[in-house]
N, C-alpha and C positions, 0 to 999 in steps of 0.2 A: 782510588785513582793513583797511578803511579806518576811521580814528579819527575823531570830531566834532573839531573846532576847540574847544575849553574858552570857558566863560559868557561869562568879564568878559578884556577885551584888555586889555594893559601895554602901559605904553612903556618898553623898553629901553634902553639906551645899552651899546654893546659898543665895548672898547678894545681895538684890537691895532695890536702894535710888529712888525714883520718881523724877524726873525733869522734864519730857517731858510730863505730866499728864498721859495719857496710855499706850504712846511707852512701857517704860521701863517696866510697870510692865506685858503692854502684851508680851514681849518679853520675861521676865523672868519664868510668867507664863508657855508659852506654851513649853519651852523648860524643866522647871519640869514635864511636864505633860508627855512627851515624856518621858524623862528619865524612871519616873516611867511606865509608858503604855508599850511600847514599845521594852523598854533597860533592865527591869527586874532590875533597882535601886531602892534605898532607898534614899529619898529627903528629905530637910528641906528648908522651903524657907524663910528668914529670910524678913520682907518688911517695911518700917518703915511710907508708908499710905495703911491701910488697907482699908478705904472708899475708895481708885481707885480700887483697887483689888476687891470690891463688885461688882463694877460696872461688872469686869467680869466675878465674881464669887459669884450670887447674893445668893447663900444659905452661903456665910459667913458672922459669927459673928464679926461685927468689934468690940465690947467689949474683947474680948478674946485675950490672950497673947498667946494662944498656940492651934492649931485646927487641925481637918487633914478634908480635900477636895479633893476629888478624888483623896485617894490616895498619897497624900504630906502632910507632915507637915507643916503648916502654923505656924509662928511664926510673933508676934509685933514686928519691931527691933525697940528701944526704947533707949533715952540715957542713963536711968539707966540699961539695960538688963543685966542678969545675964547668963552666958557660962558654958555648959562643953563638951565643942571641942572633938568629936572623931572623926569627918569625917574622911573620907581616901580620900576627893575631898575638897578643898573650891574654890567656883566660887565669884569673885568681881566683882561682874555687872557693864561694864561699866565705870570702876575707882572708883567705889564709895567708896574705901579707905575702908578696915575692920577696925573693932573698935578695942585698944590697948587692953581694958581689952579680947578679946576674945585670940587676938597672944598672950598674956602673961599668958592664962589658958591653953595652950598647950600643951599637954606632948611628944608627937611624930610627927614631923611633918607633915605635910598632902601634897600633892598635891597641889598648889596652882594658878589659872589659873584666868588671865584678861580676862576677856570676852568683848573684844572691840566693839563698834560702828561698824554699817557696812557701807563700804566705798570702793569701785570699784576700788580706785586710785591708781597704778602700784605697790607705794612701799609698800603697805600692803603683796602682796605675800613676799618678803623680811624680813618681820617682823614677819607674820602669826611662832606661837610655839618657839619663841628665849627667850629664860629664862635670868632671872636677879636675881643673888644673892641680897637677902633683908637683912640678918641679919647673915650668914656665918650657920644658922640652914638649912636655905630652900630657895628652887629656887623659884620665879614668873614666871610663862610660860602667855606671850603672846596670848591670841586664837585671831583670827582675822577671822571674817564671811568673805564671799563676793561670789565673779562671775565666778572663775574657777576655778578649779582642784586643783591648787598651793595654796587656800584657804580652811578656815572651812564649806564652805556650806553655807548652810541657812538652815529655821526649814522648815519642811514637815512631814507632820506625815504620816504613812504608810496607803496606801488604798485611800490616800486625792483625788487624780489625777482621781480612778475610781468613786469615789463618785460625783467627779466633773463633769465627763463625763456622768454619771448616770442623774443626777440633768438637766442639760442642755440640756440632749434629752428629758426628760418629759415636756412636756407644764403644764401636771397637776400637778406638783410639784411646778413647777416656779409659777401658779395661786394660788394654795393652800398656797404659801407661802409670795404672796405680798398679797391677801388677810385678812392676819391677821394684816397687817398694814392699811388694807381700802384704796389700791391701786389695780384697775382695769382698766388697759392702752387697751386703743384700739387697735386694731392690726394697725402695722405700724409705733406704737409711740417710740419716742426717753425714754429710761430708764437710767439714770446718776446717780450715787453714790455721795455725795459730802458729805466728812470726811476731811476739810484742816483747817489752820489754818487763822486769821484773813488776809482780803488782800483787797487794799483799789482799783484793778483792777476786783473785784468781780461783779462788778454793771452793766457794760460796755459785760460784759456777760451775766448776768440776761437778759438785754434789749436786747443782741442778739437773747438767748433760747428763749424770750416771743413772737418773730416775726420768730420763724421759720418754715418751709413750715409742718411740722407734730407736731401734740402734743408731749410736750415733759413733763417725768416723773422725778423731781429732789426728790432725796430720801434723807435726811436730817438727821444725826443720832446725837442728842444732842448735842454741843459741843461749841470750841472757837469762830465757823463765824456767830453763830447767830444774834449776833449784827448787821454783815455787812446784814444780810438778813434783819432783822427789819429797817434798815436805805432803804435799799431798796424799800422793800415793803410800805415805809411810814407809819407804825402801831407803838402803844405805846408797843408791846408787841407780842410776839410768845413763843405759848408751843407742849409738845411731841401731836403728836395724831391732829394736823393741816394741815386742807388741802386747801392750798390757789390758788388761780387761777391769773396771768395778761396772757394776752393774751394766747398762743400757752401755755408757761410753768406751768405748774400744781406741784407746789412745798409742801410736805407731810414732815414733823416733824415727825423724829422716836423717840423713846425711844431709851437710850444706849443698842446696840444688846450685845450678848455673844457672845467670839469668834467664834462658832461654827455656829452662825447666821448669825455673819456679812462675812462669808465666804459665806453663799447661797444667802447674799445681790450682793457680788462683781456678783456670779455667773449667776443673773440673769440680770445685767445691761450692756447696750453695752457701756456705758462708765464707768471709775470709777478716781474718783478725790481724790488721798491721799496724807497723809503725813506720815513726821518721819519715823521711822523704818517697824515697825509691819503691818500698813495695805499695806504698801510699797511691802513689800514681799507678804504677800497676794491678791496685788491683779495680783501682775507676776504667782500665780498660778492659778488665776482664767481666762486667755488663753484671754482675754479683754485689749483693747485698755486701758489707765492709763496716769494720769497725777502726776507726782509727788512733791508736793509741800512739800521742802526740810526743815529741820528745821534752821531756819534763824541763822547766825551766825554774829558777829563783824568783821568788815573790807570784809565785803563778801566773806569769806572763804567758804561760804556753795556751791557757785557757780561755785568751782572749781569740788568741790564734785558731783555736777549735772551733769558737762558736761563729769567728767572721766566715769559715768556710762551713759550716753547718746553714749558716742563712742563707747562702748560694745554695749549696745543696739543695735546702728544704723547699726550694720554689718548685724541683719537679715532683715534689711528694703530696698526698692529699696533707692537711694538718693533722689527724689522731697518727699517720706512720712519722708525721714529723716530729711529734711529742714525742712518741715512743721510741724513736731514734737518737733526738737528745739525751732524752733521759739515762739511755743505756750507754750512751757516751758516755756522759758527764759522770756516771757512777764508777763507769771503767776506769776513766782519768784519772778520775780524785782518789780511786781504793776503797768504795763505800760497796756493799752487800747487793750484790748485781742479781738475786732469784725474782724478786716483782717485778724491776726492769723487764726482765729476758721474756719473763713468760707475757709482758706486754708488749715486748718487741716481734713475739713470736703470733701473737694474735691479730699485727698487722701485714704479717708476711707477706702477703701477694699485695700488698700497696706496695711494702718497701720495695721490691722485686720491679714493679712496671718504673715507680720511680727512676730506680737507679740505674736502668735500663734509659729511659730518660735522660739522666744525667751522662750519661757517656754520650749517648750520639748528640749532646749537647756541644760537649766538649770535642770531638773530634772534628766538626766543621771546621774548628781553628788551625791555625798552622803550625806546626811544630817546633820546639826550640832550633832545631839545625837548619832548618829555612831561615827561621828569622833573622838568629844568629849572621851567616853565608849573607844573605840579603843587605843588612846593618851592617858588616865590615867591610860590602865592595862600595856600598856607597860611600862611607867613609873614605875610603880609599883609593878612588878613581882622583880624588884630586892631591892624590900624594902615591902616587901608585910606587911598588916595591918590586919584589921578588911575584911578578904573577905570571906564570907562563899559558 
């Protein structure tokens, strides 16, 4: 169902600091994009690495301090940068802490919303919108993503789920579209996404894919595990546009897709292998089986994180596909010998498959971050109204 654009348009301003290499800036990306597309706002996206952002946004100029792409204003955030704050929103990506001199060229205070990490784990609905006086001028509001009702949602953009549905009943879309990558799987073959981050349990899999009973298609999109692939394959070297063969696994080097691509990647593969935030959620909308490799934390705090969304998860799955999806989690995470796993992750296939099919039209009944968001700021705002035209 397609939603109206809301009355009155804001102007935002959105702050994000890179940490995670693409998480953050595709997270921040694509929920500017919505805003503007979708919500009928005015954006600024403030980013302080514009080479990630090319990556997904290859017609920008990373020279330029100030650009508009689709629609958002792209801005360099830079330690010298220069403010003049009128948003009626500022979003802090993440915590990444806004700069003094921008609070201190304020003249009226704005809206001003954390935009947290997404995280399954009970006490976020608790938290999800609870403001905190900063300076006795302006409230900080908490937003908090996540898995139910009592949360911010996730990003979706409108129309995603029939395009999705479109996409996956063509064979000639799916053909025409791994085609341009020089991938043409036989019928019957295994097709696997792998977008994670470095794992030294990565090998032990390789050697499973390479001996298993159908060809299997590993789709490769530039990034942190290539290493682990080069130590594998035993080569001085791998680049985009390679297509290597050991036994059964046929492994193909992509170029960094856009997100709009790496969405008809997840959609064409019966497996998909993610990390961090962003391809995370995407690939719960791509109605596919998924592996989530979490972003690693100190004192293994990340693993708390895993298993509170594995228990939402596991409600739509029988228990042996729930075991067996733990299990091959947990060994992914930690770098432990992933071959028993796999092959009893592959024995409950068509469970995990109806499950997580499940699991998505679970989640799509909710609302989206940019509703919520849009919704949460005019109320706010109606009783201190700014710049809304």
């Amino acid at each position: 169902m397609t939603e109206s654009p809301p009355r009155h348009s804001l102007h935002w301003d959105i702050f994000c600091r890179v940490i995670d290499n693409f998480g953050d800036a595709g997270v921040c990306w694509r929920l500017a994009r919505q805003l503007v597309r979708e919500q009928g706002q005015k954006v600024q996206l403030w980013i302080d690495e514009l080479e990630v952002l090319a990556q997904l946004v290859p017609d920008l100029d990373t020279s330029a301090k100030c650009q508009f792409a689709e629609g958002i204003c792209v801005r360099h955030w830079q330690t010298h940068s220069t403010y003049q704050p009128d948003a009626d929103v500022v979003i802090e990506a993440f915590g990444c802490t806004l700069p003094a001199t921008y609070l201190s060229a304020i003249n009226q205070p704005p809206l001003w919303l954390n935009l947290e990490y997404l995280s399954a784990e009970s006490w976020v609905e608790g938290c999800h919108l609870l403001p905190s006086p900063v300076d006795g001028r302006v409230k900080k509001f908490f937003f908090f993503p996540g898995f139910t009702e009592q949360t911010g949602g996730l990003l979706r953009e409108n129309g995603l789920l029939d395009e999705r549905d479109a996409f996956q009943k063509s064979a000639t879309a799916q053909t025409r579209f791994l085609q341009r990558f020089g991938v043409e799987p036989a019928s019957g073959s295994l097709l696997i996404s792998l977008f994670c981050y470095e794992n030294p349990a990565l090998a032990s899999w390789l050697s499973a894919l390479a001996e298993h009973p159908t060809p299997v298609h590993l789709l490769i999109p530039e990034g942190r595990v290539q290493d682990d692939i080069i130590h594998w394959l035993s080569l001085p070297t791998i680049k985009r546009g390679d297509h290597i063969q050991r036994g059964q696994c046929h492994l193909h080097i992509l170029s960094f897709l856009s997100p709009d691509d790496y969405d008809r990647l997840l959609w064409c593969c019966d497996l998909n292998v993610v990390r961090g935030e962003d391809s995370f959620v995407r690939a719960q909308w791509a109605e596919k089986p998924f592996v989530w490799h979490i972003y690693p934390q100190q004192d293994r705090v990340h693993l708390d994180k895993l298993d509170a969304f594995l228990t939402l998860y596991n409600q739509c799955l029988d228990p042996d596909a729930a075991q067996a999806v733990s299990a091959f989690w947990h060994n992914w995470n930690e770098g432990q010998n992933l071959l028993s796993s796999w092959r009893n992750l592959l024995s409950r296939w068509p469970a995990i498959e109806a499950g997580t099919r499940a699991w998505s039209g679970r989640l799509s009944a909710q609302k989206n971050i940019s509703q919520q968001l849009v919704t949460f700021a005019q109320k706010q705002l109606i009783f201190a109204p700014r710049n809304v035209s």
